[in-house]
C-alpha positions, -999 to 999 in steps of 0.1 A, spaced: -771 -254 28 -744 -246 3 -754 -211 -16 -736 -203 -49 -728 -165 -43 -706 -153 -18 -713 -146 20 -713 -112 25 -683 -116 53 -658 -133 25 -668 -105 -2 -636 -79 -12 -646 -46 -9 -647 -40 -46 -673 -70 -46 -699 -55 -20 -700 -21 -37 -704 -34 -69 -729 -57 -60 -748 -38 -30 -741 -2 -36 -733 9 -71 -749 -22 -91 -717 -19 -119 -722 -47 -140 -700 -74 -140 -671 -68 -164 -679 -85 -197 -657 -113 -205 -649 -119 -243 -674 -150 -260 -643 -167 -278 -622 -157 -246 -598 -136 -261 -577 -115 -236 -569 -78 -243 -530 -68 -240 -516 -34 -245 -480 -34 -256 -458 -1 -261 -492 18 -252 -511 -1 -280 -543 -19 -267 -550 -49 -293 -578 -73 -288 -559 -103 -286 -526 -117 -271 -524 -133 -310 -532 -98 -327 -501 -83 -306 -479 -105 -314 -487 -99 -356 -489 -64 -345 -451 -65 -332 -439 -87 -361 -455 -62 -386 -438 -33 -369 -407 -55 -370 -411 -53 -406 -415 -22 -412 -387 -13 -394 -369 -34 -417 -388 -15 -449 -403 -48 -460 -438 -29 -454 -448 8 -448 -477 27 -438 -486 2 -410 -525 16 -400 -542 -7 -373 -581 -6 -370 -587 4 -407 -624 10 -416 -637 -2 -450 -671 11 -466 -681 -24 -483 -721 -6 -486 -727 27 -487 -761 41 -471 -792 40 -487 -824 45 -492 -852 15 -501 -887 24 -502 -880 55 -483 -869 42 -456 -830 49 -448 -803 20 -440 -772 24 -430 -740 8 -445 -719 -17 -438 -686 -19 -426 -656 -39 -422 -625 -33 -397 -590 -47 -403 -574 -54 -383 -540 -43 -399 -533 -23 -432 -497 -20 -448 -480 -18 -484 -458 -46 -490 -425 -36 -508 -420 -70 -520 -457 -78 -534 -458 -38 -544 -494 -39 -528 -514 -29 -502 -524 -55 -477 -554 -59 -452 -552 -82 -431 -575 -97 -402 -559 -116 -373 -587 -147 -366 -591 -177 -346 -602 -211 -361 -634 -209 -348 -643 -171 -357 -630 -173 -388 -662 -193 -393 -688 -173 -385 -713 -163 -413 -709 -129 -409 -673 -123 -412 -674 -150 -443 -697 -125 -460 -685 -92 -451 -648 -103 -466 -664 -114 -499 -677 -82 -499 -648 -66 -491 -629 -90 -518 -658 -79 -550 -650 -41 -539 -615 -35 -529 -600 -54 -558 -562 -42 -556 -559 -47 -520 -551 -82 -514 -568 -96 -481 -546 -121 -461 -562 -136 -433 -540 -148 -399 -551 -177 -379 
Protein backbone atom coordinates (compact mmCIF):
# COMPACT_ATOMS: atom_id res chain seq x y z
CA UNK A 1 0.00 0.00 0.00
CA UNK A 2 1.59 3.24 -1.19
CA UNK A 3 0.55 6.22 1.36
CA UNK A 4 0.99 9.86 0.22
CA UNK A 5 2.60 11.41 3.47
CA UNK A 6 5.79 10.56 4.69
CA UNK A 7 6.76 7.50 6.95
CA UNK A 8 7.58 8.76 10.12
CA UNK A 9 11.39 7.09 9.80
CA UNK A 10 12.17 9.20 6.45
CA UNK A 11 10.66 12.49 8.13
CA UNK A 12 13.64 15.57 8.87
CA UNK A 13 13.45 16.60 12.15
CA UNK A 14 11.94 19.95 11.34
CA UNK A 15 9.11 17.80 9.65
CA UNK A 16 8.10 15.58 12.77
CA UNK A 17 7.89 18.64 15.09
CA UNK A 18 6.00 20.52 12.92
CA UNK A 19 3.75 17.99 12.16
CA UNK A 20 3.50 15.86 15.52
CA UNK A 21 4.60 18.32 18.18
CA UNK A 22 4.13 21.92 17.55
CA UNK A 23 1.34 21.67 14.60
CA UNK A 24 3.07 25.06 12.76
CA UNK A 25 1.30 25.30 9.74
CA UNK A 26 2.83 24.62 6.66
CA UNK A 27 4.52 27.75 5.23
CA UNK A 28 2.18 29.39 2.79
CA UNK A 29 3.37 29.38 -0.72
CA UNK A 30 2.42 32.48 -2.94
CA UNK A 31 -1.02 31.71 -5.40
CA UNK A 32 0.70 33.19 -8.56
CA UNK A 33 4.11 31.65 -7.22
CA UNK A 34 6.01 34.56 -6.77
CA UNK A 35 9.21 34.10 -4.72
CA UNK A 36 10.37 36.65 -2.09
CA UNK A 37 14.13 37.92 -2.47
CA UNK A 38 15.85 40.39 -0.20
CA UNK A 39 18.57 42.36 -1.83
CA UNK A 40 21.01 44.88 0.01
CA UNK A 41 18.60 44.15 3.13
CA UNK A 42 15.41 44.98 1.12
CA UNK A 43 12.78 42.18 1.13
CA UNK A 44 10.54 42.72 -2.17
CA UNK A 45 7.85 40.39 -3.12
CA UNK A 46 9.02 39.31 -6.25
CA UNK A 47 12.40 38.31 -7.97
CA UNK A 48 10.71 40.79 -10.92
CA UNK A 49 9.95 43.70 -8.26
CA UNK A 50 13.79 43.58 -7.21
CA UNK A 51 15.06 43.77 -10.19
CA UNK A 52 12.77 47.29 -10.98
CA UNK A 53 13.69 48.00 -7.49
CA UNK A 54 17.60 47.99 -8.45
CA UNK A 55 17.07 49.68 -11.78
CA UNK A 56 15.14 52.47 -10.02
CA UNK A 57 17.85 52.94 -7.49
CA UNK A 58 20.22 52.82 -10.45
CA UNK A 59 18.37 55.81 -11.57
CA UNK A 60 18.39 57.69 -8.94
CA UNK A 61 21.75 57.43 -8.47
CA UNK A 62 22.11 58.84 -11.79
CA UNK A 63 19.41 61.84 -10.69
CA UNK A 64 17.08 60.74 -13.48
CA UNK A 65 14.51 60.20 -10.46
CA UNK A 66 14.47 61.22 -6.66
CA UNK A 67 12.64 60.46 -3.60
CA UNK A 68 12.50 56.73 -4.45
CA UNK A 69 9.67 55.46 -1.56
CA UNK A 70 8.85 51.63 -1.85
CA UNK A 71 5.45 50.37 -0.38
CA UNK A 72 3.56 53.74 -0.73
CA UNK A 73 0.04 53.73 0.70
CA UNK A 74 -2.77 55.67 -1.15
CA UNK A 75 -6.22 56.61 0.59
CA UNK A 76 -8.39 56.12 -2.76
CA UNK A 77 -11.80 56.07 0.06
CA UNK A 78 -11.83 57.61 2.94
CA UNK A 79 -13.94 56.00 5.92
CA UNK A 80 -17.41 56.38 6.39
CA UNK A 81 -20.42 56.16 7.68
CA UNK A 82 -23.76 54.71 5.73
CA UNK A 83 -26.82 54.22 7.64
CA UNK A 84 -24.88 54.38 10.79
CA UNK A 85 -23.05 51.72 10.31
CA UNK A 86 -19.06 52.60 9.90
CA UNK A 87 -16.87 51.24 6.78
CA UNK A 88 -13.59 51.44 6.42
CA UNK A 89 -11.62 52.83 3.46
CA UNK A 90 -9.90 51.60 0.82
CA UNK A 91 -6.46 51.48 0.01
CA UNK A 92 -3.94 51.03 -2.63
CA UNK A 93 -0.08 50.13 -2.18
CA UNK A 94 2.54 50.85 -4.84
CA UNK A 95 4.73 49.34 -5.18
CA UNK A 96 7.28 52.11 -5.97
CA UNK A 97 6.93 56.01 -5.81
CA UNK A 98 9.64 58.54 -7.38
CA UNK A 99 9.71 62.05 -9.12
CA UNK A 100 10.89 61.82 -12.59
CA UNK A 101 13.32 64.72 -13.53
CA UNK A 102 12.72 64.21 -17.04
CA UNK A 103 8.75 63.98 -16.97
CA UNK A 104 8.85 66.72 -13.94
CA UNK A 105 6.28 64.31 -12.13
CA UNK A 106 5.72 62.11 -9.64
CA UNK A 107 5.38 58.50 -10.56
CA UNK A 108 3.63 55.33 -8.97
CA UNK A 109 4.24 52.61 -10.22
CA UNK A 110 3.02 48.83 -9.63
CA UNK A 111 5.32 45.88 -10.68
CA UNK A 112 2.54 43.07 -12.07
CA UNK A 113 2.50 39.87 -13.82
CA UNK A 114 0.28 39.18 -16.88
CA UNK A 115 -2.03 37.27 -15.11
CA UNK A 116 -2.56 39.63 -11.88
CA UNK A 117 -2.67 42.46 -13.77
CA UNK A 118 -6.10 41.02 -14.55
CA UNK A 119 -7.76 40.65 -11.60
CA UNK A 120 -10.94 42.71 -11.03
CA UNK A 121 -9.79 44.16 -8.03
CA UNK A 122 -6.59 45.71 -8.89
CA UNK A 123 -8.41 46.91 -12.33
CA UNK A 124 -10.70 48.88 -10.04
CA UNK A 125 -8.68 50.11 -7.28
CA UNK A 126 -6.18 51.81 -10.06
CA UNK A 127 -9.11 53.59 -11.74
CA UNK A 128 -9.71 54.82 -8.52
CA UNK A 129 -6.55 55.65 -7.85
CA UNK A 130 -6.33 57.32 -11.61
CA UNK A 131 -9.98 59.68 -10.83
CA UNK A 132 -8.18 60.79 -7.41
CA UNK A 133 -4.50 61.23 -7.69
CA UNK A 134 -4.72 63.13 -11.00
CA UNK A 135 -1.00 64.60 -11.19
CA UNK A 136 0.66 61.51 -10.31
CA UNK A 137 1.02 59.50 -13.39
CA UNK A 138 0.56 55.66 -12.80
CA UNK A 139 2.85 53.37 -14.87
CA UNK A 140 2.27 49.87 -14.52
CA UNK A 141 5.44 47.06 -15.05
CA UNK A 142 4.76 43.69 -16.38
Amino acid sequence: MIQKEKRFLEMTSAEFRRKYITHEPEPKKNKYHAVKTTVDGITYDSKKESRRGQYLEELQRFGKIRELERQKRFQLIDPYVYYGKKYQGVTWVADFYYFDVEKNKYVAEDVKSKITRKKAEYRIKIKLFMLKYKKILFQEVI
